[in-house]
MIDOSE-1310 file (N, C-alpha, C; in nm, 2 decimals, decimal comma, always signed):
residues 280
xxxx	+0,08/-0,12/+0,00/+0,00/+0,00/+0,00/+0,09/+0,13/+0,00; +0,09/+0,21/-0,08/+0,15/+0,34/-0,11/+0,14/+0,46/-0,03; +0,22/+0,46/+0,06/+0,18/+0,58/+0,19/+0,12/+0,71/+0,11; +0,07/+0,79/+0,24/-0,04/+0,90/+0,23/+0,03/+0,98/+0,22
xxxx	+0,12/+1,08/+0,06/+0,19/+1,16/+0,13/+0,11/+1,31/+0,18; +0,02/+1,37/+0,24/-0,05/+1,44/+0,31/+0,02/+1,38/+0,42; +0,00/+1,27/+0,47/-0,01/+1,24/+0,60/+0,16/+1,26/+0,64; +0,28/+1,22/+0,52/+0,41/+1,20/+0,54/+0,45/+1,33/+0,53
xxxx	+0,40/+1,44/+0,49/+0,45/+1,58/+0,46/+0,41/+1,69/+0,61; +0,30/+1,62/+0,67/+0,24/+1,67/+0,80/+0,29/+1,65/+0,95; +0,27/+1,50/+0,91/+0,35/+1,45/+1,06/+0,44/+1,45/+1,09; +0,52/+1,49/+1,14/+0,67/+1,51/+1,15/+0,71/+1,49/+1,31
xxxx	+0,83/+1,45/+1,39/+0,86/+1,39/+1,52/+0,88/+1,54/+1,59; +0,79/+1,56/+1,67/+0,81/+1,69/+1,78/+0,92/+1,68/+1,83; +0,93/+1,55/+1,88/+1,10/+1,56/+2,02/+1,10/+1,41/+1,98; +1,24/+1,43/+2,02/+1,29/+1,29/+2,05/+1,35/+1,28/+2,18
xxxx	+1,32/+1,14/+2,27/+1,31/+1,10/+2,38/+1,41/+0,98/+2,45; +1,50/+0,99/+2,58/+1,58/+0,90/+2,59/+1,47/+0,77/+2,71; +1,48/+0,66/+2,67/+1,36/+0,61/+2,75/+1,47/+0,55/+2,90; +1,42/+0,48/+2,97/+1,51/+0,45/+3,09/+1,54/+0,33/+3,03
xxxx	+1,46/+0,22/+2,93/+1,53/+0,14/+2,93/+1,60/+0,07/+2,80; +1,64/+0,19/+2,75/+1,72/+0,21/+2,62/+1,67/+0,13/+2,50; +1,52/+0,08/+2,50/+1,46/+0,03/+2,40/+1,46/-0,13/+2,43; +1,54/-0,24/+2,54/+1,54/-0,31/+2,59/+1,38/-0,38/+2,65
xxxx	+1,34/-0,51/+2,61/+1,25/-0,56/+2,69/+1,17/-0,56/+2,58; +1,16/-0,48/+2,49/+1,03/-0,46/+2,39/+1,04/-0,57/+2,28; +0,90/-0,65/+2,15/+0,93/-0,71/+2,12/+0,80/-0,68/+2,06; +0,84/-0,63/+1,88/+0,99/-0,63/+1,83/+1,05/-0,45/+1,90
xxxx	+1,18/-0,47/+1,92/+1,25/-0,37/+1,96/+1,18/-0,23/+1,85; +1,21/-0,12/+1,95/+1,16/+0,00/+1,87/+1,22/+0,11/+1,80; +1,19/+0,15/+1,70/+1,31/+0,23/+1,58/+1,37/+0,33/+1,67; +1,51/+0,34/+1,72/+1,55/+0,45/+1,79/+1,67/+0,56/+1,70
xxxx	+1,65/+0,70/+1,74/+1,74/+0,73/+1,66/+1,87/+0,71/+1,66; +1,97/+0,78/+1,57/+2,13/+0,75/+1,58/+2,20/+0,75/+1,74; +2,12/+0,86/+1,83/+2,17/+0,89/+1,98/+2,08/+0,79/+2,08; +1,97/+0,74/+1,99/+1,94/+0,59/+2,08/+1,79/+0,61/+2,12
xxxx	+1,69/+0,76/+2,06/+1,61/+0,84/+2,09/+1,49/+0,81/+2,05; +1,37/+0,78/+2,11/+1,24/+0,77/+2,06/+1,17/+0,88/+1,99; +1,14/+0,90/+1,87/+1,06/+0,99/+1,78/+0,92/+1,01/+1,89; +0,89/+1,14/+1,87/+0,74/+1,17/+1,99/+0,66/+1,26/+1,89
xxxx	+0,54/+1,24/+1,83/+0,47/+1,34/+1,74/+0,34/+1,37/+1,87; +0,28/+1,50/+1,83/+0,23/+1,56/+1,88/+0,09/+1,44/+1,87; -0,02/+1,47/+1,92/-0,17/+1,46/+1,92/-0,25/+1,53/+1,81; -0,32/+1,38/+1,76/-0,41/+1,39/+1,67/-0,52/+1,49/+1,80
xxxx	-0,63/+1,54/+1,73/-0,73/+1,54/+1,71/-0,88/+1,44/+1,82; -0,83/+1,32/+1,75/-0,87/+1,22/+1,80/-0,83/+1,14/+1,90; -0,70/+1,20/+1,92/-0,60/+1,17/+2,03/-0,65/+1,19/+2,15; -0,68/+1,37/+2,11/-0,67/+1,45/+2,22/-0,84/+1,43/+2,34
xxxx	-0,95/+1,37/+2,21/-1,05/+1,29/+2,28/-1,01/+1,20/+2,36; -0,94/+1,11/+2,38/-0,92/+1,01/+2,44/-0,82/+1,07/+2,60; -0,80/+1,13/+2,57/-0,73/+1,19/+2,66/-0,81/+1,30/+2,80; -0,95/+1,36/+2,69/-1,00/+1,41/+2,77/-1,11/+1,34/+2,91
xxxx	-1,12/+1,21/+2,83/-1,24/+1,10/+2,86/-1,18/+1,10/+3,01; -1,24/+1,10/+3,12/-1,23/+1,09/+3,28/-1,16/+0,92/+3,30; -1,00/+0,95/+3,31/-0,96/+0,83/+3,37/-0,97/+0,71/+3,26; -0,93/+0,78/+3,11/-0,92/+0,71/+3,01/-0,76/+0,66/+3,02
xxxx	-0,69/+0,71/+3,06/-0,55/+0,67/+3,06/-0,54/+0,58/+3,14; -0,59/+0,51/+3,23/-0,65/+0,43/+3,32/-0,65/+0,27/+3,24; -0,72/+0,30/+3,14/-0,77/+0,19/+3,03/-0,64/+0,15/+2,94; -0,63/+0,02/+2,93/-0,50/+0,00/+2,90/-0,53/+0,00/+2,73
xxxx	-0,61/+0,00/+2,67/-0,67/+0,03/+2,49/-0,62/+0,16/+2,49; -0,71/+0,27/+2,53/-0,67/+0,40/+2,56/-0,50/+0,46/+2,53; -0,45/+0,35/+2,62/-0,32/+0,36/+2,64/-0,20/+0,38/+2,51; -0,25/+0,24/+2,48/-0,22/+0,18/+2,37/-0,26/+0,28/+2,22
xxxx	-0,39/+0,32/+2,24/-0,40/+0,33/+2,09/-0,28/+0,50/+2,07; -0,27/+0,56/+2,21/-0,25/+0,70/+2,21/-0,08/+0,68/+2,18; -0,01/+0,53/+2,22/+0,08/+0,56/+2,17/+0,14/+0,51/+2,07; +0,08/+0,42/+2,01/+0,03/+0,36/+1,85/+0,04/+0,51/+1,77
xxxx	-0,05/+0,62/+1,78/-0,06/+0,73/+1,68/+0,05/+0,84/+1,71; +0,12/+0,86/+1,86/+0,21/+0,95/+1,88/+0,38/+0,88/+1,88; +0,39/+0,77/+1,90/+0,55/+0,71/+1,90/+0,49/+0,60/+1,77; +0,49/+0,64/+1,66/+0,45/+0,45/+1,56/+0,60/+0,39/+1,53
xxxx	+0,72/+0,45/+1,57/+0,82/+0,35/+1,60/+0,82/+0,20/+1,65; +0,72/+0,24/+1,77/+0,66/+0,14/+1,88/+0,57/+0,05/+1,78; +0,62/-0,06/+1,77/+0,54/-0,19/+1,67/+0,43/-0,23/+1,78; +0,43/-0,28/+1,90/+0,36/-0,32/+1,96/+0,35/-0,26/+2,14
xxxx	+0,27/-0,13/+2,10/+0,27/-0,08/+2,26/+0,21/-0,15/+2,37; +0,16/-0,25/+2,32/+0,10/-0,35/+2,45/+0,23/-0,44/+2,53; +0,33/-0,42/+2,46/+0,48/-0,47/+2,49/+0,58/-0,36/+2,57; +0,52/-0,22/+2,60/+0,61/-0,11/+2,67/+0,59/-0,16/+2,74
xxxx	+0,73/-0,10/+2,84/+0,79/-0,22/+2,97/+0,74/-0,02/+3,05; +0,67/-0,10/+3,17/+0,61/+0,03/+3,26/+0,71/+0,14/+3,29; +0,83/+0,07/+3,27/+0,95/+0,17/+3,34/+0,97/+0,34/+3,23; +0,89/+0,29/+3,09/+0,93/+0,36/+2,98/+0,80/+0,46/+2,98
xxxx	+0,70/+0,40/+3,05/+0,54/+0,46/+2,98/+0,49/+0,59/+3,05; +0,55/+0,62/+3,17/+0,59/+0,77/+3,18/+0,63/+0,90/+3,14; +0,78/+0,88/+3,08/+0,83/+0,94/+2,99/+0,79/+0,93/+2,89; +0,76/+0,83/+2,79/+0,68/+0,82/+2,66/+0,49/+0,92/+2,69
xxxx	+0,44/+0,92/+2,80/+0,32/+0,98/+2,81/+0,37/+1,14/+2,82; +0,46/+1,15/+2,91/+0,54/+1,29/+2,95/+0,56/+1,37/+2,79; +0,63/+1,28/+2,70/+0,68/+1,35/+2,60/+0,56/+1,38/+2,53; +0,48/+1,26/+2,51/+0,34/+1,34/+2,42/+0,28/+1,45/+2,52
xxxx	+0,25/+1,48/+2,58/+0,22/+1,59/+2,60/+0,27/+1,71/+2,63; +0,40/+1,69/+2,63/+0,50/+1,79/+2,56/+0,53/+1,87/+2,40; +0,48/+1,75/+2,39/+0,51/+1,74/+2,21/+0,35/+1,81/+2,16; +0,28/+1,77/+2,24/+0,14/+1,86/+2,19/+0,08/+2,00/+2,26
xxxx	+0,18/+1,99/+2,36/+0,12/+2,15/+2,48/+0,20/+2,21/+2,49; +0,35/+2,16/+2,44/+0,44/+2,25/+2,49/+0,50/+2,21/+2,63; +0,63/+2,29/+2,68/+0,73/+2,25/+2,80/+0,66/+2,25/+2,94; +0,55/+2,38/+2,96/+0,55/+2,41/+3,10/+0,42/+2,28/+3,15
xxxx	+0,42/+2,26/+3,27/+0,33/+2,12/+3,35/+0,30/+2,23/+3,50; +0,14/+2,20/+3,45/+0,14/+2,26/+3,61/+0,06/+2,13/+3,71; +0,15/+2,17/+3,83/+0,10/+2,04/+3,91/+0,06/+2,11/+4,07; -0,07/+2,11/+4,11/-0,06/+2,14/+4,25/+0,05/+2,05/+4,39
xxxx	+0,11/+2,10/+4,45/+0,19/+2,04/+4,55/+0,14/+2,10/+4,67; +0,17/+2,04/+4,79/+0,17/+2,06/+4,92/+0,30/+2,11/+5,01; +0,28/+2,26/+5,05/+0,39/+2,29/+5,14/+0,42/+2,22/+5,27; +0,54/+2,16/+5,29/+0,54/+2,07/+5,41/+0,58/+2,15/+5,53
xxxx	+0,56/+2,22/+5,54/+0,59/+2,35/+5,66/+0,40/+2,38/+5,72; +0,36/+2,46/+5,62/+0,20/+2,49/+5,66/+0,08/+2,42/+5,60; +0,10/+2,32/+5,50/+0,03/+2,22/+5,42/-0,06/+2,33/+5,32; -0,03/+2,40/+5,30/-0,10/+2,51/+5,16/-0,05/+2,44/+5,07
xxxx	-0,20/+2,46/+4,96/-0,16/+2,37/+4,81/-0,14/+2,49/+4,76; +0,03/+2,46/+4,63/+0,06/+2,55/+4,61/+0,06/+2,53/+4,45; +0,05/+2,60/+4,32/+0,04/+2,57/+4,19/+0,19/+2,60/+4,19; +0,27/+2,49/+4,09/+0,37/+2,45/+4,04/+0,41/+2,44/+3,89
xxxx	+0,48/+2,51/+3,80/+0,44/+2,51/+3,70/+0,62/+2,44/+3,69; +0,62/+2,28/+3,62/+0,73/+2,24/+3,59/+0,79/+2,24/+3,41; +0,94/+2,24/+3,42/+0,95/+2,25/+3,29/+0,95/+2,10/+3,25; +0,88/+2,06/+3,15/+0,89/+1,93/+3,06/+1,01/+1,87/+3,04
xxxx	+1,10/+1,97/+3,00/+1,26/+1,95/+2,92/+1,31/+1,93/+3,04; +1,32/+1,97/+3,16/+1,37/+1,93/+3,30/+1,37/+1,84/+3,33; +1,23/+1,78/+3,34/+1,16/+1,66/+3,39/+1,23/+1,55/+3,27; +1,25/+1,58/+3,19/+1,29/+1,45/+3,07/+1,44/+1,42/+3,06
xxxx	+1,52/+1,57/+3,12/+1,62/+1,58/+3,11/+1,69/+1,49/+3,29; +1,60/+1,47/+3,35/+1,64/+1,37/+3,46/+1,66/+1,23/+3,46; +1,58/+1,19/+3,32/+1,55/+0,99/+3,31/+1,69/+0,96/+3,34; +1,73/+0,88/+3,37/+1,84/+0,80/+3,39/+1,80/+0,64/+3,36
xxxx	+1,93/+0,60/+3,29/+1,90/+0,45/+3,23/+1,87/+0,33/+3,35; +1,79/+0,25/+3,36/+1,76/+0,15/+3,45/+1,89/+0,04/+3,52; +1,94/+0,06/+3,59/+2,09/-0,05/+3,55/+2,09/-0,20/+3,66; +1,94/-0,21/+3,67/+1,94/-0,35/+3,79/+1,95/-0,45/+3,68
xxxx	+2,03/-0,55/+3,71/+2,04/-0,69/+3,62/+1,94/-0,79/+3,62; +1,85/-0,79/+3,51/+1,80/-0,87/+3,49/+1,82/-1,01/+3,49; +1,88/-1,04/+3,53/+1,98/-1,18/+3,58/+1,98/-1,21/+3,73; +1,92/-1,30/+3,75/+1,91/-1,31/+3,93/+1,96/-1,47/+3,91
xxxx	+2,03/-1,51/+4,07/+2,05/-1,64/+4,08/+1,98/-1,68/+4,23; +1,93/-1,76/+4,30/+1,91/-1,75/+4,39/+1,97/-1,87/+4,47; +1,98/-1,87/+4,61/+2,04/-1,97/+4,70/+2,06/-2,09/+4,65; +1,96/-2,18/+4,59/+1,94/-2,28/+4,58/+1,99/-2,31/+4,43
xxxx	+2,06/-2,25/+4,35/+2,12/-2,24/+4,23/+2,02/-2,27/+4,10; +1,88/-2,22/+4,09/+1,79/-2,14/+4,02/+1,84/-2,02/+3,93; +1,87/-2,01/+3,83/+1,89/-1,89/+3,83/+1,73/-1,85/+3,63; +1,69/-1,68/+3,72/+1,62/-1,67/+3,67/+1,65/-1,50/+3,57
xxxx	+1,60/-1,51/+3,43/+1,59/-1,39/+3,36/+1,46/-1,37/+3,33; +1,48/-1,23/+3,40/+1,31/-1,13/+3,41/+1,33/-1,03/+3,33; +1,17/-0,97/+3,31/+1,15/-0,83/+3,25/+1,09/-0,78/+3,35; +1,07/-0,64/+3,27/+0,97/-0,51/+3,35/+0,86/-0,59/+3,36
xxxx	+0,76/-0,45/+3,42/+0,57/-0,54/+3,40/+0,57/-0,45/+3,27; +0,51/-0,49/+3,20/+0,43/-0,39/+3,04/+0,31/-0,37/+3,12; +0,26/-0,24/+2,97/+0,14/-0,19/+2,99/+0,04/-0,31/+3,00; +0,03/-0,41/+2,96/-0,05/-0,53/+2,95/-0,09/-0,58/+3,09
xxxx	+0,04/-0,58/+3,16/+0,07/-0,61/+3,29/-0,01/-0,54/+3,41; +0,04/-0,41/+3,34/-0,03/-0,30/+3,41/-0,22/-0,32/+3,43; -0,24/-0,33/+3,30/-0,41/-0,32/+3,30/-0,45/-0,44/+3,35; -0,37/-0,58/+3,38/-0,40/-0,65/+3,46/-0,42/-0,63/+3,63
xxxx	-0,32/-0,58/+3,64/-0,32/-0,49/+3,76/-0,44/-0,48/+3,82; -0,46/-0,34/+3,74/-0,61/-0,30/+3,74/-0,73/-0,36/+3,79; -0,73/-0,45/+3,67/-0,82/-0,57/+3,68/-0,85/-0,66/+3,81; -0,70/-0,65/+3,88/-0,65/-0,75/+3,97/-0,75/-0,66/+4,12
xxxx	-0,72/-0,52/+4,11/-0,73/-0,42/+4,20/-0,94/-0,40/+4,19; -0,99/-0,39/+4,09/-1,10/-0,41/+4,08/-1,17/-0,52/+4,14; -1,12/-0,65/+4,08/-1,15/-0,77/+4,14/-1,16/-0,77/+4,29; -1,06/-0,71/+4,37/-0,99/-0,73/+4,52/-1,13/-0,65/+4,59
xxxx	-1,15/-0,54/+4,50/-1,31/-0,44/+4,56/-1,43/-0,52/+4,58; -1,44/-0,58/+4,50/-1,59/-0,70/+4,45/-1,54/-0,74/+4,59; -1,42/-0,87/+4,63/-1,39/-0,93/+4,68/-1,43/-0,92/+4,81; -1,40/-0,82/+4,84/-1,44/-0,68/+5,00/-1,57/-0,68/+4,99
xxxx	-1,63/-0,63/+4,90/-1,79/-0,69/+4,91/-1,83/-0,79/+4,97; -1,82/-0,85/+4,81/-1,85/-0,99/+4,93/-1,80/-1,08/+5,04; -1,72/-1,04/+5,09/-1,69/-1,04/+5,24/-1,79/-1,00/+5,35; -1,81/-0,84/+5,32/-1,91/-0,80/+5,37/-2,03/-0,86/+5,39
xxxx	-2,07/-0,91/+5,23/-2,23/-0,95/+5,26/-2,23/-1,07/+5,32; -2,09/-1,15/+5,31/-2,09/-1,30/+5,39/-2,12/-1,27/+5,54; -2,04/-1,12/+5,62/-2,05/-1,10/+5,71/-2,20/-1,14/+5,79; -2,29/-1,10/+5,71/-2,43/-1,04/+5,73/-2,48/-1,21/+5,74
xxxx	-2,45/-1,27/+5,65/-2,48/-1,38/+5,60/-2,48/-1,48/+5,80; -2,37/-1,45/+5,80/-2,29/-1,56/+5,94/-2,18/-1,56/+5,92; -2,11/-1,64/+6,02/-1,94/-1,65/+6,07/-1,90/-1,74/+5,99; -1,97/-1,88/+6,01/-1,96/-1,97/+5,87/-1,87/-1,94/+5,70
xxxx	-2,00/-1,85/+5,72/-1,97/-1,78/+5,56/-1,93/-1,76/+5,50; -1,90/-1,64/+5,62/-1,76/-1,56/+5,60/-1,62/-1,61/+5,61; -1,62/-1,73/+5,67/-1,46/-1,80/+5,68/-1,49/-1,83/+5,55; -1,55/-1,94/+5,50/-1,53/-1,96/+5,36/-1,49/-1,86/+5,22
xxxx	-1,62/-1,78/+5,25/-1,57/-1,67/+5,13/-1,43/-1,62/+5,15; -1,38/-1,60/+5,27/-1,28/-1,54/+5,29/-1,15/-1,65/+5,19; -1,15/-1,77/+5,26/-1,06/-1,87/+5,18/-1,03/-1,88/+5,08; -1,12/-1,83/+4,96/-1,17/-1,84/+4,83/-1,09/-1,70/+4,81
xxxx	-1,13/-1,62/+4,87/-1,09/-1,43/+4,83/-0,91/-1,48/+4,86; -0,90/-1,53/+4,96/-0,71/-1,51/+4,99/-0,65/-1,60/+4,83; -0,72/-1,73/+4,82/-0,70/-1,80/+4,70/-0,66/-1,71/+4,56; -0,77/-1,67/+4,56/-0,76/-1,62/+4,44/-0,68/-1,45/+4,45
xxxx	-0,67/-1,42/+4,53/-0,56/-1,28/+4,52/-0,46/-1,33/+4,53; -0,45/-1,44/+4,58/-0,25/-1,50/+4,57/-0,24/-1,55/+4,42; -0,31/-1,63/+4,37/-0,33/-1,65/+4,24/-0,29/-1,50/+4,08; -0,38/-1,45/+4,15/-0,33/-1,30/+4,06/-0,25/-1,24/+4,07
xxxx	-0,17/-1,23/+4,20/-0,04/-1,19/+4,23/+0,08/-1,25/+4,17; +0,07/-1,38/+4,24/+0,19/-1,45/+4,13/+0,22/-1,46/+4,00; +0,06/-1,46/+3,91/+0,05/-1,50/+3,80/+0,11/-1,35/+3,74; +0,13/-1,20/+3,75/+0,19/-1,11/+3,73/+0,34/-1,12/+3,75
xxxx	+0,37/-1,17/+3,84/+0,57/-1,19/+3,87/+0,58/-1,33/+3,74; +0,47/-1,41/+3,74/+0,51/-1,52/+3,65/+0,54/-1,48/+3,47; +0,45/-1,39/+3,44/+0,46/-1,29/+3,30/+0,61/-1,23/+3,30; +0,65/-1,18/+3,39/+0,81/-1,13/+3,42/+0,90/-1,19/+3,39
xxxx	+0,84/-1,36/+3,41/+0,99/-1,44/+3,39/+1,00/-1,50/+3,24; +1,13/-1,48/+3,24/+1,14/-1,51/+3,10/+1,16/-1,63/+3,04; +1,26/-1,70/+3,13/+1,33/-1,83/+3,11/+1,39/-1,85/+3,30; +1,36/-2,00/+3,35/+1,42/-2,06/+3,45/+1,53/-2,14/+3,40
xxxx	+1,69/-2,13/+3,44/+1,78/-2,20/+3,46/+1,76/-2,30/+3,58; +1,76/-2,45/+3,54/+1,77/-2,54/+3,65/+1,92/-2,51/+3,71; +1,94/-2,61/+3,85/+2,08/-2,60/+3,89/+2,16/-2,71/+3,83; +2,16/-2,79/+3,73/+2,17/-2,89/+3,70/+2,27/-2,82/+3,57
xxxx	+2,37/-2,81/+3,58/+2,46/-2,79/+3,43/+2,41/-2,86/+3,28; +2,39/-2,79/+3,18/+2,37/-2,84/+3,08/+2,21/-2,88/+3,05; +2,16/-2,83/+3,15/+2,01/-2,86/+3,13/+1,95/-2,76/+3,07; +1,83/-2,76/+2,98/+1,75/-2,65/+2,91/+1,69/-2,58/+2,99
xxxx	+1,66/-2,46/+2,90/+1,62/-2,35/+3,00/+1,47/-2,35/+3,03; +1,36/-2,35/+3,10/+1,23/-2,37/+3,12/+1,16/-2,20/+3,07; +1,06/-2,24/+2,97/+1,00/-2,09/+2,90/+0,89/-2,10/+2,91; +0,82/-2,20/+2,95/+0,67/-2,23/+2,97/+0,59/-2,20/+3,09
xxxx	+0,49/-2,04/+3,05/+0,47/-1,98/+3,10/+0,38/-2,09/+3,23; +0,32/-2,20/+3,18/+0,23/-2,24/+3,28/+0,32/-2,32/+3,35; +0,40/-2,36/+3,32/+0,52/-2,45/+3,42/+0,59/-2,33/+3,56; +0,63/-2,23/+3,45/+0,67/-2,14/+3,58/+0,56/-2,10/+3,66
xxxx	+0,48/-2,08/+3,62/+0,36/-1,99/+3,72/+0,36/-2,16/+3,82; +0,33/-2,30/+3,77/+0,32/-2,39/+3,87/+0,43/-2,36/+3,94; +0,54/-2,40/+3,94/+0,69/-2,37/+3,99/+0,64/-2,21/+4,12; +0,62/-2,10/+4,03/+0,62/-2,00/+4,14/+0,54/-2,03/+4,24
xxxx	+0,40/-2,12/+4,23/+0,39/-2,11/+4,37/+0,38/-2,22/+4,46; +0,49/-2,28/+4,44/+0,53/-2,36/+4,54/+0,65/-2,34/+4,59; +0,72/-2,25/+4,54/+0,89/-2,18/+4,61/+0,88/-2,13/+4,76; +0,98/-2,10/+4,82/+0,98/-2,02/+4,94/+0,89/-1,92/+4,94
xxxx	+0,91/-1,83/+5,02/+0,83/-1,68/+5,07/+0,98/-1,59/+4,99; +1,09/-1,65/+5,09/+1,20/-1,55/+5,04/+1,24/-1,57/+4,90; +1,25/-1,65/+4,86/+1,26/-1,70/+4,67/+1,17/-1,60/+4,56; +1,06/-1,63/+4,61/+0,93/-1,52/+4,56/+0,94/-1,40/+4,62
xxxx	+0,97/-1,37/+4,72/+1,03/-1,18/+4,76/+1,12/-1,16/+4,69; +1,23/-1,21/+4,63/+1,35/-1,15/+4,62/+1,34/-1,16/+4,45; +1,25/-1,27/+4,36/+1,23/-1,23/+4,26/+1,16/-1,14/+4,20; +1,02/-1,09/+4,28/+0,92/-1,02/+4,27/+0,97/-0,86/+4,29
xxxx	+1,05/-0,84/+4,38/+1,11/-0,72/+4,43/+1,22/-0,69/+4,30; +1,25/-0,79/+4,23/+1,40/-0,75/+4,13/+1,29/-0,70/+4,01; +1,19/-0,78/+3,99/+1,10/-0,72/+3,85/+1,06/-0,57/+3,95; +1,04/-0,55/+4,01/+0,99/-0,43/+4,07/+1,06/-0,36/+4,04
xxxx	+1,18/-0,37/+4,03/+1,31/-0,25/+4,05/+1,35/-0,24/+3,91; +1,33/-0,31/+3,82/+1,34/-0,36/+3,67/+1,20/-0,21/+3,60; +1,09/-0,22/+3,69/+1,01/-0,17/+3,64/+1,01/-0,01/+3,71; +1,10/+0,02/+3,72/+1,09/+0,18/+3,81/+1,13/+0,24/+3,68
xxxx	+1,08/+0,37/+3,64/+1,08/+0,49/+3,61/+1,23/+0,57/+3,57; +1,27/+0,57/+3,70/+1,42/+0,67/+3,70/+1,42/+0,79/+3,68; +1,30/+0,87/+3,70/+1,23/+0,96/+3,69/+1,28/+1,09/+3,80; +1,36/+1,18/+3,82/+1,36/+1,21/+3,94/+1,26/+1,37/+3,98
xxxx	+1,19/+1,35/+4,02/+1,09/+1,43/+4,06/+1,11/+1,53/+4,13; +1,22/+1,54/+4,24/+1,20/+1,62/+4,32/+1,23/+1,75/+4,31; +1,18/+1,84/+4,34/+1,20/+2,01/+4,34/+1,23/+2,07/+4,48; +1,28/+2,22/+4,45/+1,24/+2,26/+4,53/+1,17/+2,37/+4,49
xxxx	+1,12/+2,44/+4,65/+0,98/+2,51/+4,56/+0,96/+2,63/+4,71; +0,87/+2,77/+4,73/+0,88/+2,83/+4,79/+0,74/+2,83/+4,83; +0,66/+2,82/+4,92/+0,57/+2,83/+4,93/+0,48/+2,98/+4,96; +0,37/+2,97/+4,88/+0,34/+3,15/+4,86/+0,25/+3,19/+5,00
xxxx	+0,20/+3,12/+5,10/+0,15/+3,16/+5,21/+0,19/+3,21/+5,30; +0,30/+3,04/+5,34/+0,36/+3,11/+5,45/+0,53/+3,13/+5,42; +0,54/+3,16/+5,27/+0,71/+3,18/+5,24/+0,84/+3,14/+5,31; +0,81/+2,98/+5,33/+0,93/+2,96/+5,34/+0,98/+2,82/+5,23
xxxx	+1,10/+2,82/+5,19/+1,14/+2,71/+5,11/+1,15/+2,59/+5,15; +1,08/+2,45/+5,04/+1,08/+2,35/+5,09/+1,08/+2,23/+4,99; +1,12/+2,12/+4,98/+1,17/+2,05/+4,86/+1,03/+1,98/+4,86; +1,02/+1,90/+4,75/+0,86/+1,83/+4,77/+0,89/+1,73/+4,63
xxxx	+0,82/+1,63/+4,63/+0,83/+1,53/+4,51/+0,69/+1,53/+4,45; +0,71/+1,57/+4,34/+0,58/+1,60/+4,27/+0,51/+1,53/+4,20; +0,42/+1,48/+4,23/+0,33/+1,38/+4,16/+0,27/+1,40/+4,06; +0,31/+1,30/+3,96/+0,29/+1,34/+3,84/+0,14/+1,21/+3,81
xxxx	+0,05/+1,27/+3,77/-0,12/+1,18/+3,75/-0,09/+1,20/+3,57; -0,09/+1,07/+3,58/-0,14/+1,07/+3,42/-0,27/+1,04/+3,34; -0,36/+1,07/+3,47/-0,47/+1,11/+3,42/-0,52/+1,25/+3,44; -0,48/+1,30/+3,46/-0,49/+1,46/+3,47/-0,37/+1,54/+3,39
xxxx	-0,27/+1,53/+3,35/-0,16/+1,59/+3,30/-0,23/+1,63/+3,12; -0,28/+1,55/+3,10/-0,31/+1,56/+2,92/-0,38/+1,76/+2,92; -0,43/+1,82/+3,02/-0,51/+1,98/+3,01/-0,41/+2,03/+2,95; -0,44/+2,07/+2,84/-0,35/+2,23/+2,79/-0,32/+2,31/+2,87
């Protein structure tokens, strides 16, 4: 099919972006430029609906489709590793509003919320590359290769966190129900949130090394998820905590800032909502 050239003479890359995890984890890997940089085009139109929708960025489609039309380097956004999806959201809406971000903060002196207006190009100019080794060995000579959590991961999350509300419910109405009941439902509710917990650390792993020299590497997602939960407490902490640290940001947030009430200076870490950041 013969590209659009309207569409090739129009769109053009606003900024280019260094991600934390230098294009690593993604599959297929994403077109970066010669200094290693993600292309960021502004917001369609249609974009910019999706963005206005209450807690659409929330929705992992949403997510997806917004960075499908503003990074199309990205072959398969349902594959960004979370550590990147910050600064990839950060830049589109740099690339479509321009540098300044205003964020309300709290003075930690007299608790007055104070408006904050940050620079974009600051904030982008902090990422630093991820450098925990995805390579873990543990006690028992296991050794395991993990990723981030992806956006995929993420909206499971979600899902995971919605579920957990139902869950609380019905706890409740077991309450009402009797004591009986309630133990049961309860057994069922612990079951199945352990279940959804691990099965998220189990997506992270990539391949299990036995300890056994010369043995093949295990890639089968349902083998490891059986494998994860029958391991230690500490085995599953110490793997679960390394994808954690795999999936941080490197973002560094902190400012300092003057507070306009009661005028005195005070550093504060600014929270950045990516469902509110998209306002012009």
């Amino acid at each position: 099919m013969t590209a659009n050239p309207l569409i090739a003479a129009y769109k053009k890359p606003a900024l280019y972006v260094a991600l934390p995890s230098k294009g690593k984890w993604y599959d297929p890997k994403p077109k970066l430029s010669v200094d290693g940089e993600l292309a960021v085009y502004a917001m369609s139109a249609r974009d910019e609906l999706i963005t206005k929708t209450p807690d659409a960025l929330f929705n992992g489609e949403a997510t997806v489709a917004l960075i499908q039309s503003c990074c199309p380097d990205i072959e398969n956004p349902r594959q960004v590793p979370v550590n990147d999806l910050l600064i990839i959201l950060l830049a589109i809406r740099q690339a479509s509003y321009g540098n300044e971000l205003s964020v309300d903060i709290k003075c930690t002196h007299c608790e007055a919320i104070n408006q904050m207006a940050v620079d974009g190009n600051v904030l982008l100019s902090r990422v630093t590359e991820n450098t925990y080794d995805n390579l873990i060995k543990l006690e028992n000579g296991f050794a395991l290769e993990l990723t981030p959590y992806t956006i995929e991961d993420r909206t499971r999350l979600q899902i995971q966190q919605v579920k957990q509300q139902a869950i609380v419910q019905q706890l409740v109405q077991a309450e009402e129900q009797g004591e009986e009941k309630m133990q049961e439902q309860f057994g069922k509710t612990f079951v199945e949130i352990a279940e959804l917990t691990v099965e998220l650390v189990a997506r992270c792993i990539r391949s299990v090394h036995l300890p056994e020299k010369g043995s093949e590497p295990i890639t089968e997602y349902q083998d490891i998820f059986d494998w994860l939960k029958i391991i230690t407490k500490k085995d599953y902490d110490e793997i679960r905590n390394r994808v954690e640290q795999l999936s941080e940001n490197n973002l560094d947030t902190n400012f300092e800032s003057k507070c306009l009430e009661c005028g005195k200076d005070y550093k504060t870490n600014v929270e950045l909502d990516i469902a509110g950041f998209f306002a012009g």
